[in-house]
C-alpha positions in Angstrom: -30.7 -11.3 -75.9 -28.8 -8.0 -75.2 -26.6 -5.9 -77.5 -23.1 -6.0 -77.2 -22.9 -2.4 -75.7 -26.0 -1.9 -74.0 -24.1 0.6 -71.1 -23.8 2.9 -74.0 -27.4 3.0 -74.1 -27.8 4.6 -70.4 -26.5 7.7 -69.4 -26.0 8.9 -65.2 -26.1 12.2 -64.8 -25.6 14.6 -61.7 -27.5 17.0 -60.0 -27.2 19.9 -58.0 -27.6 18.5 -53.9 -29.6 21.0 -52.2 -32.6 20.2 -49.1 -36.1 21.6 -49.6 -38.0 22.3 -46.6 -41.9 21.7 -47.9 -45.4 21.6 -47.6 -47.8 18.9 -47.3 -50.3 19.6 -49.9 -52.9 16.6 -50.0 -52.7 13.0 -49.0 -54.4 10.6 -50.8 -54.9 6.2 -50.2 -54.5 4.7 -53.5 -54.4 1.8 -52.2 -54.7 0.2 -48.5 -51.0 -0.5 -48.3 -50.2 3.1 -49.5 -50.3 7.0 -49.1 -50.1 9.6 -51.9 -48.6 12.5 -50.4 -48.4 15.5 -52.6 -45.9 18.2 -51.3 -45.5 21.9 -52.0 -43.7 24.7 -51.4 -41.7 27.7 -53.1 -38.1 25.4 -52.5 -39.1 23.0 -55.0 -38.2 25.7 -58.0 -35.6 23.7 -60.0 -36.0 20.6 -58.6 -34.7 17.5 -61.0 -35.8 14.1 -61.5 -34.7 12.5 -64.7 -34.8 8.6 -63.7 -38.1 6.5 -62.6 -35.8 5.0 -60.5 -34.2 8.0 -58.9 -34.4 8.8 -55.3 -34.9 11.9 -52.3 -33.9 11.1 -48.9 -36.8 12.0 -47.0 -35.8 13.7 -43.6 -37.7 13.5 -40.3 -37.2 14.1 -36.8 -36.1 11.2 -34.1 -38.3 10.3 -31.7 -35.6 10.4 -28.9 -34.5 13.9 -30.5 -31.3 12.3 -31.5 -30.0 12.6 -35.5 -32.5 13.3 -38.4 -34.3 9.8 -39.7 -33.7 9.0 -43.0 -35.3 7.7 -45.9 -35.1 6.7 -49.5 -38.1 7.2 -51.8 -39.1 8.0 -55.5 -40.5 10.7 -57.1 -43.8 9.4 -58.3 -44.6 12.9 -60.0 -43.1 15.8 -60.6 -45.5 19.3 -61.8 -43.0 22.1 -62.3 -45.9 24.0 -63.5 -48.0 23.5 -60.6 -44.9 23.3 -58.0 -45.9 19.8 -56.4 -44.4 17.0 -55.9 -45.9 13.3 -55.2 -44.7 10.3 -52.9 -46.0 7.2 -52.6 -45.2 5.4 -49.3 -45.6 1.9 -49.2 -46.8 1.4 -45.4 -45.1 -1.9 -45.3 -43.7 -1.7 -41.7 -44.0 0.1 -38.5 -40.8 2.3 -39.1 -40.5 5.9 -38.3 -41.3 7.0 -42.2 -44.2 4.4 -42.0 -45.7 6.0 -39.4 -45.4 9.8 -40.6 -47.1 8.9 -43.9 -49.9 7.2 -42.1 -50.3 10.3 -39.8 -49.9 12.9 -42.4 -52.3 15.9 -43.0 -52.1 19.0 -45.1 -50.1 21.7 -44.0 -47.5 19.4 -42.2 -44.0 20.4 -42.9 -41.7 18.1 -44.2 -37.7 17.8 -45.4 -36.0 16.3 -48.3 -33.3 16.3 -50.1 -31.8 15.1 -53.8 -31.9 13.7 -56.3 -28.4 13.5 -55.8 -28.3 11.7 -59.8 -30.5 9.9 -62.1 -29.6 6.7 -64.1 -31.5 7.5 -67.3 -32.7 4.4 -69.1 -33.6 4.7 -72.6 -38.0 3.8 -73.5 -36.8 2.8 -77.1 -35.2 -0.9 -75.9 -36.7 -3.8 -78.0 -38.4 -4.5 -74.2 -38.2 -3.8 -70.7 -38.6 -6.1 -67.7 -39.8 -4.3 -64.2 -39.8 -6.4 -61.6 -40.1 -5.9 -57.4 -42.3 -5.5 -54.4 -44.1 -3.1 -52.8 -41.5 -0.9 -52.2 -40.5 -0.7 -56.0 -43.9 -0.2 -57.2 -43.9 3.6 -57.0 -40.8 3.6 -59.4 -42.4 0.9 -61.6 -45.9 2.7 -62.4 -43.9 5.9 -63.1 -42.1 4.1 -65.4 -45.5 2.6 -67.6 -46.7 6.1 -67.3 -43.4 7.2 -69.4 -43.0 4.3 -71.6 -44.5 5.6 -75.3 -47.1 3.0 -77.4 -45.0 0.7 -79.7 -43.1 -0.6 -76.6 -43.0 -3.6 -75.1 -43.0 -4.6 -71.8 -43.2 -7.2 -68.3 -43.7 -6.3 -64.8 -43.4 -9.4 -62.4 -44.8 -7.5 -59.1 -44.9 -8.7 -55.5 -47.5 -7.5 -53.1 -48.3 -8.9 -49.5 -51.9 -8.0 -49.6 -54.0 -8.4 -52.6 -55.9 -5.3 -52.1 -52.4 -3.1 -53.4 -52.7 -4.8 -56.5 -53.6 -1.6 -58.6 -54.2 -1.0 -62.6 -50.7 0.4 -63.9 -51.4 2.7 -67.0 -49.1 2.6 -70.0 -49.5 3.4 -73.9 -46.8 0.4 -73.9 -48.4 -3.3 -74.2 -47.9 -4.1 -70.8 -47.9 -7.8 -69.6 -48.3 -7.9 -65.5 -48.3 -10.8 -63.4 -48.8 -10.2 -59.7 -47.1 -13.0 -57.3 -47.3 -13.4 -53.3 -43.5 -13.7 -52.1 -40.1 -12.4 -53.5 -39.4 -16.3 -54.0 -42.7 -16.4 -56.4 -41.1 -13.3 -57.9 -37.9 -15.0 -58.7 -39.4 -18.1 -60.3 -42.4 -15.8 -62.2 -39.2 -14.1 -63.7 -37.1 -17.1 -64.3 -40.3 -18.5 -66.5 -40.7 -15.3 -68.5 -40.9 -16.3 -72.4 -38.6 -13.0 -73.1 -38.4 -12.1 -76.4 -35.0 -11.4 -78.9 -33.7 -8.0 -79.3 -32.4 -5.9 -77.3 -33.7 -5.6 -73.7 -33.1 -3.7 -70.0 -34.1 -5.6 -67.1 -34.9 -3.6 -63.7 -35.6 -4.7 -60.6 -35.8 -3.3 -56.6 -37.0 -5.0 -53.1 -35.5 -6.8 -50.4 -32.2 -7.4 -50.2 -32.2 -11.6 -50.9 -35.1 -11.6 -53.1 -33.1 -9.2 -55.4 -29.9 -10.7 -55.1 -31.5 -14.3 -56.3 -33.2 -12.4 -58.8 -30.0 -10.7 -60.7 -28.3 -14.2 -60.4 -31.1 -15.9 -62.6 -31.0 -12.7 -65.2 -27.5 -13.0 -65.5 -26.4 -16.5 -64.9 -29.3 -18.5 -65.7 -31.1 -16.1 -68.2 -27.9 -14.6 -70.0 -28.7 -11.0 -69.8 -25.3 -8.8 -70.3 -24.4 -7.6 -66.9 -24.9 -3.7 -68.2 -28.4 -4.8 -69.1 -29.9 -5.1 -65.8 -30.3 -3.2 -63.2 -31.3 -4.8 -59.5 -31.2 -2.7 -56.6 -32.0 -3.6 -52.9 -34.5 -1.3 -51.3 -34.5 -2.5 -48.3 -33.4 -5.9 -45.9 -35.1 -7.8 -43.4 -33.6 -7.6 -40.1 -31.9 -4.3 -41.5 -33.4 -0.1 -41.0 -32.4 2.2 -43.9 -30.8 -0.4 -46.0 -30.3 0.6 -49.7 -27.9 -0.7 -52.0 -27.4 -1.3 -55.7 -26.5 -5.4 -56.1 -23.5 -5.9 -58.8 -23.2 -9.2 -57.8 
C-alpha cells in the first residue's frame, strides 16, 4: 500500500528557537468548541512554519505566580505580508490555556515560542489519511487548505459536540466522516476502503485513542512504519502531555 522508501519522501528541518512577545489582534468563534485568535506584533518578522503539523509552545502566566504554563498548538495561518498569525484553540477542557482563549480580547499580550522544526510531508502522495479529535483539527484543515486539486484524500474526525463539525475547504477530493469517540475513530479508520499507491497516514488526539489507532495502520492495515505518522496531543488524567507514538 506504501512504497518501499516512503521516509525518503519527508524531510525535518530545523529552525531558529527564538520567543515572541505579541499582540492579540482579533478573536473570532468558528465554532462553539473553538476560538480564532489572530496575533500580531513587530516579533513575528521571520517567523517559520513549514509543517501543518508543526507546533509553538504558547506561554502564560501561573495562577499561583509559580513557573510559566505551557502549551502546545498549531499554526493555523501564517500572513508574513500582513504580520499575523492565527490559533485555533480547541476549548475542550477547563485548563489554564482553555481558559485564556475563552477570555481573550484584542490588545491582550501574549508569549510564544518555536517552531522549534517542522516535519514536511509531501501533497504529491497517491493519498493522504487525516485522522484525530478536536485537538488535531486545527492542523488537519490547514492541511486541506494546502493539499493542491488532483489529490486525494480521508479525514476520519472526532468531535464531542456536533456543533464543531465545520466545512473543511480543499481543492483535493476530500472524503470526511465525522465520528463521536476516539474508539468510533479507530474502527471508522480500520473500515476505510484505502486505495493502492502510495500513501501517508497522519493522525493526533488522546493518548490511547492514538496509540490503538497506529496499531491498526500498521499491524492490521499494513502501512510501512515511515508511512504514518500518529502523535498524542494530549492524555486523560495527564496536563501538557504531548508525545509522538512509535509504538
Amino acid at each position: 500500500m506504501a512504497s518501499d522508501h516512503p521516509a525518503s519522501r519527508v524531510q525535518r528541518v530545523r529552525h531558529e528557537l527564538r520567543r515572541r512577545d505579541l499582540t492579540v489582534l482579533s478573536v473570532d468563534t468558528p465554532t462553539p468548541g473553538f476560538r480564532r485568535i489572530t496575533f500580531t506584533g513587530a516579533e513575528l518578522a521571520g517567523f517559520t512554519s513549514a509543517s501543518f503539523d508543526d507546533h509553538v509552545k504558547l506561554f502564560l502566566d501561573a495562577a499561583d505566580g509559580g513557573e510559566p504554563v505551557r502549551r502546545d498548538y498549531t499554526p493555523r495561518q501564517y500572513d508574513a505580508a500582513a504580520g499575523t498569525l492565527a490559533i485555533e484553540f480547541a476549548l475542550h477542557g477547563d485548563g489554564p490555556a482553555a481558559h485564556w482563549a475563552t477570555q481573550a480580547t484584542p490588545g491582550q499580550r501574549a508569549t510564544i515560542g518555536g517552531p522549534r522544526g517542522s516535519f514536511i510531508i509531501p501533497t504529491d502522495f497517491d493519498w493522504h489519511l487525516l485522522a484525530g479529535d478536536e485537538t488535531a483539527l486545527p492542523a488537519v484543515a490547514r492541511r486541506l487548505e494546502e493539499l493542491p486539486a488532483g489529490t486525494r484524500a480521508f479525514a476520519v474526525l472526532h468531535v464531542t459536540d456536533a456543533a464543531d463539525r465545520r466545512a473543511l475547504p480543499s481543492a483535493a477530493s476530500v472524503q470526511v466522516q465525522w465520528v463521536d469517540s476516539g474508539a468510533a475513530l479507530v474502527e471508522a479508520v480500520r473500515a476505510l476502503d484505502l486505495p493502492g499507491g502510495e500513501g501517508f497516514a497522519w493522525g493526533a488526539g488522546e493518548a490511547g485513542a492514538m496509540a490503538a489507532l497506529r496499531r491498526v495502520l500498521v499491524d492490521e492495515r499494513g502501512l510501512d512504519r515511515q508511512a504514518v505518522r500518529v502523535s498524542a496531543y494530549w492524555k486523560q488524567g495527564a496536563t501538557a502531555h504531548h508525545e509522538h507514538i512509535e509504538t
